[in-house]
C-alpha positions in Angstrom: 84.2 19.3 27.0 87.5 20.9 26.7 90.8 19.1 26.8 94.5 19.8 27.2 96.9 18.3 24.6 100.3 18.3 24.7 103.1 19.1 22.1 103.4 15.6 21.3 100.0 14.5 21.3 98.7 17.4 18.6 101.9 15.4 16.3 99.9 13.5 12.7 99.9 9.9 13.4 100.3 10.2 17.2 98.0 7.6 18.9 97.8 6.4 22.5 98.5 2.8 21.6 101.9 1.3 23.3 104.2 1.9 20.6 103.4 5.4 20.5 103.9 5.7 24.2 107.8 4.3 23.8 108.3 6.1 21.0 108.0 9.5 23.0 110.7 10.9 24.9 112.1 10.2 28.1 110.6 14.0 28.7 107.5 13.5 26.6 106.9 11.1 28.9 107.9 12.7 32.2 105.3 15.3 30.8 102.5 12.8 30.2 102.9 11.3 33.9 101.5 14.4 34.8 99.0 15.3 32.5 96.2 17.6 34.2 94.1 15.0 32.9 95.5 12.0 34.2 92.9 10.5 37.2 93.9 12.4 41.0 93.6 10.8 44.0 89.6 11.6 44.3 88.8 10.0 41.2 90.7 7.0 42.7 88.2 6.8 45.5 85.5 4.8 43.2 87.8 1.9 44.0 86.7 1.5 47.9 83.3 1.8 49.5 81.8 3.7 52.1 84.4 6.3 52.0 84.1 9.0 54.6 86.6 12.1 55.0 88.9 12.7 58.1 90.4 15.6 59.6 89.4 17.9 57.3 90.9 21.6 57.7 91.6 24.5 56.0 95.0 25.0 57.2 97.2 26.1 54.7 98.3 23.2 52.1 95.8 20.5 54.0 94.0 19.8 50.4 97.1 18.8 48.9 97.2 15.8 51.5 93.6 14.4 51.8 92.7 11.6 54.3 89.5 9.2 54.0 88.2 6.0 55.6 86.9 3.4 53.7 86.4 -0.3 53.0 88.5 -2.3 50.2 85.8 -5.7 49.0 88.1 -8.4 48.3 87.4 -12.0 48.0 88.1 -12.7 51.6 85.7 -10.3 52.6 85.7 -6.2 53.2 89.1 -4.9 54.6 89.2 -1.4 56.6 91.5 1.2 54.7 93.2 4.3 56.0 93.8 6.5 52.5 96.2 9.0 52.5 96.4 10.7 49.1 98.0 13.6 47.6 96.1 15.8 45.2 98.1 17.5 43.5 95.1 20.0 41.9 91.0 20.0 42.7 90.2 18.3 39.7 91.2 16.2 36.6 88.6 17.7 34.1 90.5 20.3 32.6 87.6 22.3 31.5 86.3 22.6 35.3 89.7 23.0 36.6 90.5 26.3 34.3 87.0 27.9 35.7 88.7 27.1 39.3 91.8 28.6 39.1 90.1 31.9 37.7 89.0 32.3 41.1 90.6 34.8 43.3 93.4 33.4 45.1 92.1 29.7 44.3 95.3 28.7 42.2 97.8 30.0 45.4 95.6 27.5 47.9 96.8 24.7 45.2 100.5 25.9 45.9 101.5 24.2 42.4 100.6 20.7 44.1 103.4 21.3 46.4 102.6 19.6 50.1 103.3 21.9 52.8 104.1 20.9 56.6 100.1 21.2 57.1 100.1 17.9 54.4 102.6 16.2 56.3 100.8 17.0 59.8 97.3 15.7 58.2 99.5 12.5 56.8 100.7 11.6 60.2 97.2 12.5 62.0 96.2 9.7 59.6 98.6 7.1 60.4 97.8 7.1 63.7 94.0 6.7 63.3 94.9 3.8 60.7 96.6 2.0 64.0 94.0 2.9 66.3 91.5 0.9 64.3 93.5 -1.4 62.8 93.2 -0.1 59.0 95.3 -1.1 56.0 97.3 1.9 55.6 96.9 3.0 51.3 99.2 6.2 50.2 98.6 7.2 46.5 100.9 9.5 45.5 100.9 12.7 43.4 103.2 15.5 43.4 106.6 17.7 41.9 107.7 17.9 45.1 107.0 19.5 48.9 106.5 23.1 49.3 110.0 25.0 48.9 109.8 28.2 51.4 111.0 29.5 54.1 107.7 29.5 55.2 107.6 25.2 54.6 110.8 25.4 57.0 110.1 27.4 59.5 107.1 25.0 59.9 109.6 22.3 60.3 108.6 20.7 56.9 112.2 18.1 57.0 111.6 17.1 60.1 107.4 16.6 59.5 108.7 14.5 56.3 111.0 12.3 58.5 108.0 11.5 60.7 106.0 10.5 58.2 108.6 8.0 57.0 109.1 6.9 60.6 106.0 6.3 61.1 105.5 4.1 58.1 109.0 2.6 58.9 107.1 1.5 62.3 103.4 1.1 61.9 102.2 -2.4 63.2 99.8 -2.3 60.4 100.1 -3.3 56.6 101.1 -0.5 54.0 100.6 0.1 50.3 101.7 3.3 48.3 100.6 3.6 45.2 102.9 6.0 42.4 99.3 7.5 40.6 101.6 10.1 38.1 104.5 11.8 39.2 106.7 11.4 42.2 109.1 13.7 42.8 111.7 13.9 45.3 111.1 14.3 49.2 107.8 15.5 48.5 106.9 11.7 47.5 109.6 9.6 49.5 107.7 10.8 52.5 104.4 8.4 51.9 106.3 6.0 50.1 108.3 3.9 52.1 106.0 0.9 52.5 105.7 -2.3 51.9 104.5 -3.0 49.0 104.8 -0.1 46.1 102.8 -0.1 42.5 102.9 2.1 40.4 100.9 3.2 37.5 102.0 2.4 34.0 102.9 5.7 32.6 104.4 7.3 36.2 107.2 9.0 36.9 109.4 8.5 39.9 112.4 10.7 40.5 114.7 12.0 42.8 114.8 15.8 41.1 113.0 17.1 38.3 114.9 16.9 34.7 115.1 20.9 34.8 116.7 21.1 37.6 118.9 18.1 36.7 120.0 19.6 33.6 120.3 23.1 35.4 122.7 21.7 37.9 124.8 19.2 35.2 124.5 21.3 32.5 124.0 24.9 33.5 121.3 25.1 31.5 117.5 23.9 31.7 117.0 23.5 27.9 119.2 19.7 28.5 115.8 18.7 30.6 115.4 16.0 27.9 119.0 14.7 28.3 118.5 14.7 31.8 115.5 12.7 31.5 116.9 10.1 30.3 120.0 9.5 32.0 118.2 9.6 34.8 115.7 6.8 34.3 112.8 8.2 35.6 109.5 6.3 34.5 108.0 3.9 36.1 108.9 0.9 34.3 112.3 1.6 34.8 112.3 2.2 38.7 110.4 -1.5 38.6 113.1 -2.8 36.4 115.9 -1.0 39.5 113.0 -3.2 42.4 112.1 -0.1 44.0 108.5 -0.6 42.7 107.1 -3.5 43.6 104.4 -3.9 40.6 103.5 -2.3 37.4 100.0 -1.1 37.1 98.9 -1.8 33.5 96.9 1.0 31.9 94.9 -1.5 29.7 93.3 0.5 27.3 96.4 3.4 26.6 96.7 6.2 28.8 94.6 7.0 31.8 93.8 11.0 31.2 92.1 9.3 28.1 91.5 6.4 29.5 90.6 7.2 32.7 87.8 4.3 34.1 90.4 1.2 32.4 93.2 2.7 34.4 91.2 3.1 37.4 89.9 -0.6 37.0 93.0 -2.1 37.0 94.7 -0.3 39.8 91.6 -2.1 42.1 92.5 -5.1 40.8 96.3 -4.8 41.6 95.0 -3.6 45.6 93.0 -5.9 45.9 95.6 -8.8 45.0 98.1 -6.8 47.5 95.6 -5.9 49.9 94.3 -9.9 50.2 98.1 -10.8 50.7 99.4 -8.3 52.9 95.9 -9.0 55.5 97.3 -13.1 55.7 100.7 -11.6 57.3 99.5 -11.7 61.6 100.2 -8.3 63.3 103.4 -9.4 65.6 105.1 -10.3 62.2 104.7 -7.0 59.9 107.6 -5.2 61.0 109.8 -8.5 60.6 108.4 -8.9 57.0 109.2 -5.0 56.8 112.5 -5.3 57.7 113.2 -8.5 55.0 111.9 -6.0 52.5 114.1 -3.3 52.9 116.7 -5.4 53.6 117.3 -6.3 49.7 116.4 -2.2 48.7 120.2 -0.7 46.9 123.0 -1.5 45.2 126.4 -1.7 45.4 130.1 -2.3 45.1 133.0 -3.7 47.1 136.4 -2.7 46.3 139.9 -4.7 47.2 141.7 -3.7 50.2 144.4 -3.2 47.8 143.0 -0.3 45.9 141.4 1.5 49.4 145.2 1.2 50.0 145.9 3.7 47.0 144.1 6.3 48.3 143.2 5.9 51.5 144.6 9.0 53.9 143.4 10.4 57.1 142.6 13.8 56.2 141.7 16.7 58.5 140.4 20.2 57.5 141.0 22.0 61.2 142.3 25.2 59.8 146.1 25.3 61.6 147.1 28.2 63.3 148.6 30.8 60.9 152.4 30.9 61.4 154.2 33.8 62.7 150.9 35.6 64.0 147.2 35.6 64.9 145.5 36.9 62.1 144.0 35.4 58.9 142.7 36.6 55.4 138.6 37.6 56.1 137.3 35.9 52.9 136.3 37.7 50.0 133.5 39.8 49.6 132.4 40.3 53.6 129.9 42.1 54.5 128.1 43.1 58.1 124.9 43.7 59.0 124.7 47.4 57.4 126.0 46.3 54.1 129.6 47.7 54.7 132.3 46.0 53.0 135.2 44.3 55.8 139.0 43.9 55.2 140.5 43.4 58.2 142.6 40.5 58.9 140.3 37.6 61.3 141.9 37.0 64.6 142.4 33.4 64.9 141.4 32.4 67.7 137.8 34.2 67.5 137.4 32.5 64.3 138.2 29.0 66.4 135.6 29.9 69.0 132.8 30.9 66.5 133.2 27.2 64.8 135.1 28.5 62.0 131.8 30.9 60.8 132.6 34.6 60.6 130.9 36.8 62.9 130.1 39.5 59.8 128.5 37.7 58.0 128.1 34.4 58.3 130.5 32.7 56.3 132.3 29.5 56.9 135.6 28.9 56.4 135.9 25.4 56.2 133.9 22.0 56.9 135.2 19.4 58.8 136.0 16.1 57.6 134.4 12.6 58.5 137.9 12.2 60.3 137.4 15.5 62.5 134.2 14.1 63.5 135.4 11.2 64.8 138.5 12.7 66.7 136.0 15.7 68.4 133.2 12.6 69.4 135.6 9.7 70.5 138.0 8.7 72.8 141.4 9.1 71.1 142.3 6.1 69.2 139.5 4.1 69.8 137.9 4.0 66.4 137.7 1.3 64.1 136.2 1.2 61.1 133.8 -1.5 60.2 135.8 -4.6 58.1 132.5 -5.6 56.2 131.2 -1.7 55.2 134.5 0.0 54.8 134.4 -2.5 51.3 131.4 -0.9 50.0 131.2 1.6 47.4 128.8 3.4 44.9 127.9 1.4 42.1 126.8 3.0 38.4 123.3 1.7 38.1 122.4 4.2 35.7 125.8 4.6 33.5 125.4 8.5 34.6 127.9 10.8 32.5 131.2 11.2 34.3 129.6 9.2 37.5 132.8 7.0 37.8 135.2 9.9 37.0 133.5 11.8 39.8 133.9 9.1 42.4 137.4 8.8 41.8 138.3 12.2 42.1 136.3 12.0 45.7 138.1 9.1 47.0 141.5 11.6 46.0 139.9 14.5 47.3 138.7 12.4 50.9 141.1 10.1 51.4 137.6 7.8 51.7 136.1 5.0 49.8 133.0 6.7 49.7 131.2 9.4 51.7 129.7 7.3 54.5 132.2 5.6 56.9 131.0 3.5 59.6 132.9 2.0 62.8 133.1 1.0 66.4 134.3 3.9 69.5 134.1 4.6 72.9 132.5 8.3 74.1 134.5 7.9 78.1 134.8 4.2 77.7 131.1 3.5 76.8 131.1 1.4 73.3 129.1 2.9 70.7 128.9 2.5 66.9 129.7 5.6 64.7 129.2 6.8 61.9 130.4 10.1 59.8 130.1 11.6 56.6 132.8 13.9 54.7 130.7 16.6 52.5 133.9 16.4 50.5 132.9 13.3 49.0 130.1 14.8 46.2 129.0 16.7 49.0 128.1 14.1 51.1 125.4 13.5 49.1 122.9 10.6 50.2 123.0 7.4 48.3 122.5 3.8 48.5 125.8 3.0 49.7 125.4 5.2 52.6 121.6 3.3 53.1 123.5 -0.9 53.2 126.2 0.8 55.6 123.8 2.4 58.3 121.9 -0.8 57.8 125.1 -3.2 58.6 126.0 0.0 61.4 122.6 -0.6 63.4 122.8 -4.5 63.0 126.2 -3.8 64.6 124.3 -1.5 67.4 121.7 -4.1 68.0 124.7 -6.7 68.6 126.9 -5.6 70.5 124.1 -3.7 72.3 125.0 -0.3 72.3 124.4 3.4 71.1 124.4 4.4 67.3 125.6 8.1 66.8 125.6 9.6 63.4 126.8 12.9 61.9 124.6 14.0 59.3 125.9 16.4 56.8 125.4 16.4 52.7 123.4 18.4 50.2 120.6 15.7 49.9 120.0 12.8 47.6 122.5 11.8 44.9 120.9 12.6 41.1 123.6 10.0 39.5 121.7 7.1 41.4 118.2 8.1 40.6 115.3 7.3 42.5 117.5 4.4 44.2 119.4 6.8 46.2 116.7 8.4 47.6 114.4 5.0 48.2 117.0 3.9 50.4 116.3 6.4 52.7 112.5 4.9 54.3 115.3 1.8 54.5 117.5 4.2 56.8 114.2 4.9 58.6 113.4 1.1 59.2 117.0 0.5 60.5 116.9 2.8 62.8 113.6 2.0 64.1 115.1 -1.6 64.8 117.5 0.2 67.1 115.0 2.0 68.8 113.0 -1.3 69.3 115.7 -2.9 70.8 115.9 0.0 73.6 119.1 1.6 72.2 119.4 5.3 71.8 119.9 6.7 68.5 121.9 9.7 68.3 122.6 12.5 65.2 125.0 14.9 65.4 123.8 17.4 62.6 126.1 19.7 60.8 126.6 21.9 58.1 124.9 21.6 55.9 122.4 19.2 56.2 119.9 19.2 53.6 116.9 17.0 51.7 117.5 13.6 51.5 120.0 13.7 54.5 117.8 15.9 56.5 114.2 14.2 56.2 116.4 10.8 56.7 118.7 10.4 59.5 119.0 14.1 60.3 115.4 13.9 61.9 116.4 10.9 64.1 117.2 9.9 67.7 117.9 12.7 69.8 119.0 15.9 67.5 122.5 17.3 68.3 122.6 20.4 66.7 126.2 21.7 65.4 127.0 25.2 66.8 126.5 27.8 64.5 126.2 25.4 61.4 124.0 26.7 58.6 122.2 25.0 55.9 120.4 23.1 58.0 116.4 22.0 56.7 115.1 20.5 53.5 115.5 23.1 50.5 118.6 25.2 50.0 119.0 28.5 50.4 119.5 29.2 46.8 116.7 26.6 45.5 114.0 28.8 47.5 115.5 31.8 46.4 115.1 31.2 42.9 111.4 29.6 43.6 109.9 32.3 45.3 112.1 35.6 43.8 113.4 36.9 47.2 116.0 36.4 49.4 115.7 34.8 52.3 115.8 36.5 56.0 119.0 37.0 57.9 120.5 33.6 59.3 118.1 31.6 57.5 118.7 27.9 58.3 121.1 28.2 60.7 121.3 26.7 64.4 120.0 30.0 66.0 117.5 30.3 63.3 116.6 26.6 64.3 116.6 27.4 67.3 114.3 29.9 67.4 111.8 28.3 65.6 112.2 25.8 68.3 113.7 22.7 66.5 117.0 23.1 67.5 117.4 22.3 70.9 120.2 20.8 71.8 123.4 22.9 70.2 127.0 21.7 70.8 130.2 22.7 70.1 132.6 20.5 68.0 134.9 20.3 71.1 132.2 19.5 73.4 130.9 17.0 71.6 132.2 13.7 73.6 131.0 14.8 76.9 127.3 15.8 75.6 127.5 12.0 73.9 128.3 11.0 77.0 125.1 12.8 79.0 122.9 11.8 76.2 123.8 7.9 76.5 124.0 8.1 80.7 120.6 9.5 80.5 119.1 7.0 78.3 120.8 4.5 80.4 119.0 6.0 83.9 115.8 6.0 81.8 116.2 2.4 80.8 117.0 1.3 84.4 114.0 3.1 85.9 
């Protein structure tokens, strides 16, 4: 039988004993967490018995999320198991798996182990047969990351993500995911927020890949090592951070060598879990949920006396230019036939148009959290949250020039930190609201921004009243690792703890709003989406463009665009925004009272 080897492992004296392993790389070992070798999710299925597939298709990226039924022994007797796996390639015999990807077309149905929203739509199909029949839901996870195309988001693959983690955040029955080799961004946070999470030995679990880590710090992919290893990224660190719940040992070394030990051992670990998790009586899973997530993040609180240095209310309205009606048109316009544009922009088009030029599609500026809040509420009536107005971003990870960064944000914003929370009135009906600037790191989502929509719903769920948020940012924050993006299934479960309490969630989503923010509270509540904002779904522009070597269409990702594809369909104006709050909350009202 053939067998792949990497760099590392061809190196005289390497073994696969322990020391060996930590004497590798922080890459080396990214690399090894996803060995072709190492066991997939079918080989995993010798754990259970009487195993029988579900909702089979042959929809386009449906065998990179496979579903079975089955039956977990433990020593309390046989359990019912919904399994939701991703298989991230057909096989883990390398030999066999070469003579399959020779096949015409074979290695493009594999999509590079990249889910699609056909994954996502089989996941959630799952979940709801797990419910149905009452069956402890397992999610063993494998993959670099979900499908980055326009084709992914024109199938609505943030939104299908979001679901997924919804649906997890509010299934009445148990859930385990299980971290098999690599986890990678959005792609695995969507069948990972659950409550209980292993992982195996020599995993991975990141927020981005190193590459494109290094690419964005560095300018440069060759740093991927670096990058590695600021970033913390195996498995044994994310347990030592407690967003994995237990370390699966891989007893023997390795599990692409030593596959059946690994496999062993990962049944003993669900079966311990499984036992546990079947004591806890159906009315008292989500509670035990919500005590979980509760304790997920970490965090700072600064002095009133230093916000007091900084703190400014800052607006970026562009004024009215003095002495006329015309602006500067940005550099480098262009309309539809190519043709370069220099004539002055009349002002008040530019005002009507939300700041975006009607050419081509550039914006001019991005409002701040403060502009937010002065469009959506009655005048004067916010006021920000005492308790989350204290928290800041703490440097779990001592990333490079993380603390330099956040300093020069809080100058930039006028803002503690990106995420400011607070109580308002929409016409004299109290609601809690929240904004973000994108001038803070881009409004990137982190776990500072997770603890202060939790406090912001416990708030809601008080004082019995609306939650709106305004989504924007560029996705989760790489300086926070994994953390930052595990504390968005804890956003999920917050806001499912409004919804249960018969309050209507709200988002606002603006430009941009992108992978992290987008999957998380940007596919909440009922979806207000910003007039002609752009960047809206779950990979940029410029990520899919350098994936797939072509640009992407005309208006890609913006509200029409949305629109169109038939996700965006409710569209406001900045201006307008207070009375459509006000229609949204009146109508949920009605609907309560009927």
């Amino acid at each position: 039988m053939k067998h792949f080897f990497l760099p590392f492992e061809k190196k005289q004296g390497f073994s696969y004993s322990t020391k060996s392993i930590e004497q590798l790389s922080e890459y080396e070992k990214y690399q090894l967490s996803f060995h072709p070798e190492r066991p997939k999710y079918l080989d995993y299925l010798d754990i259970f018995k009487e195993v029988e597939e579900c909702l089979q298709t042959n929809t386009y990226g449906g065998c990179l999320i496979q579903t079975h039924k089955a039956m977990l022994d433990t020593p309390k007797g046989a359990l019912k198991v919904m399994l939701i796996g991703q298989q991230s390639a057909p096989t883990s015999d390398f030999e066999h798996l070469q003579e399959l990807m020779q096949k015409n077309g074979f290695a493009e149905q594999w999509n590079q182990g990249m889910p699609t929203p056909a994954s996502y739509e089989r996941a959630l199909k799952a979940i709801e047969i797990a419910e149905l029949e009452n069956r402890l839901i397992i999610t063993l996870i494998d993959t670099p990351g979900a499908d980055p195309t326009e084709e992914a988001e024109a199938g609505g693959i943030a939104w299908k993500i979001g679901k997924c983690m919804q649906a997890l955040a509010e299934t009445p029955v148990p859930t385990i995911s299980v971290i098999m080799n690599r986890g990678c961004s959005g792609g695995a946070i969507a069948l990972t927020g659950c409550d209980r999470v292993l992982a195996m030995e020599n995993a991975t679990y990141l927020v981005i890949s190193p590459e494109a880590c290094s690419s964005i710090l560095f300018r440069t992919r060759a740093k991927a090592n670096y990058a590695a290893e600021i970033s913390q990224i195996t498995a044994r660190e994310a347990h030592s951070h407690g967003i994995v719940d237990t370390l699966v040992a891989e007893p023997e070394g390795p599990a692409h060598r030593f596959p059946d030990a690994a496999i062993a051992s990962l049944k003993q670990s669900l079966i311990s879990h499984a036992t546990e998790l079947a004591t806890i009586p159906s009315e008292k899973i989500f509670s035990e949920r919500v005590e979980r997530w509760k304790a997920i993040g970490q965090w700072d609180e600064m002095q009133e006396s230093d916000i007091a240095l900084f703190e400014r209310n800052i607006s970026r309205c562009l004024k009215k230019p003095a002495g006329g009606f015309y602006i500067n048109r940005h550099k480098g316009c262009r309309n539809n036939d190519k043709k370069r544009i220099y004539d002055p922009v009349f002002f008040p088009d530019l005002l009507r148009n939300n700041y975006v030029c009607p050419e081509c599609g550039y914006r001019y500026t991005r409002l701040s959290a403060k502009d937010y809040i002065k469009h959506a509420l009655d005048k004067g009536t916010f006021r920000e949250h005492p308790d989350t107005r204290r928290i800041v971003d703490r440097d779990i990870l001592l990333f490079p020039k993380y603390r330099e960064k956040l300093e020069e944000a809080r100058l930039a914003t006028g803002q503690a930190s990106a995420f400011i929370t607070g109580d308002g009135m929409v016409f004299g009906q109290d609601v809690v609201f929240c904004a973000t600037d994108f001038g803070f790191l881009g409004g990137s989502f982190c776990m500072s921004t997770g603890e202060k929509i939790w406090r912001a719903c416990e708030t809601a769920i008080q004082r019995r009243c609306p939650i709106i948020l305004q989504a924007a940012g560029g996705g989760a924050r790489m300086h926070e690792g994994c953390s930052s993006m595990v504390s968005i299934p804890k956003v999920h479960v917050a806001l499912s703890r409004v919804e249960k309490a018969s309050l209507p969630v709200i988002t606002i989503v603006t430009d941009p709003t992108l992978g992290g923010v987008a999957i998380g509270i940007g596919s909440r509540g009922v979806q207000l989406f910003e007039y002609n904002a752009g960047n809206i779904g779950f990979s940029g522009k410029r990520v899919i463009e350098q994936y797939t070597g072509k640009k992407t269409s005309r208006g890609f990702q913006t509200t029409r665009w949305l629109e169109e594809k038939g996700y965006a369909k409710h569209i406001v104006k900045p201006e307008n925004l207070r009375h459509r709050l006000s229609l949204i909350i009146e109508e949920h009202r009605k609907t309560i009272a009927s």
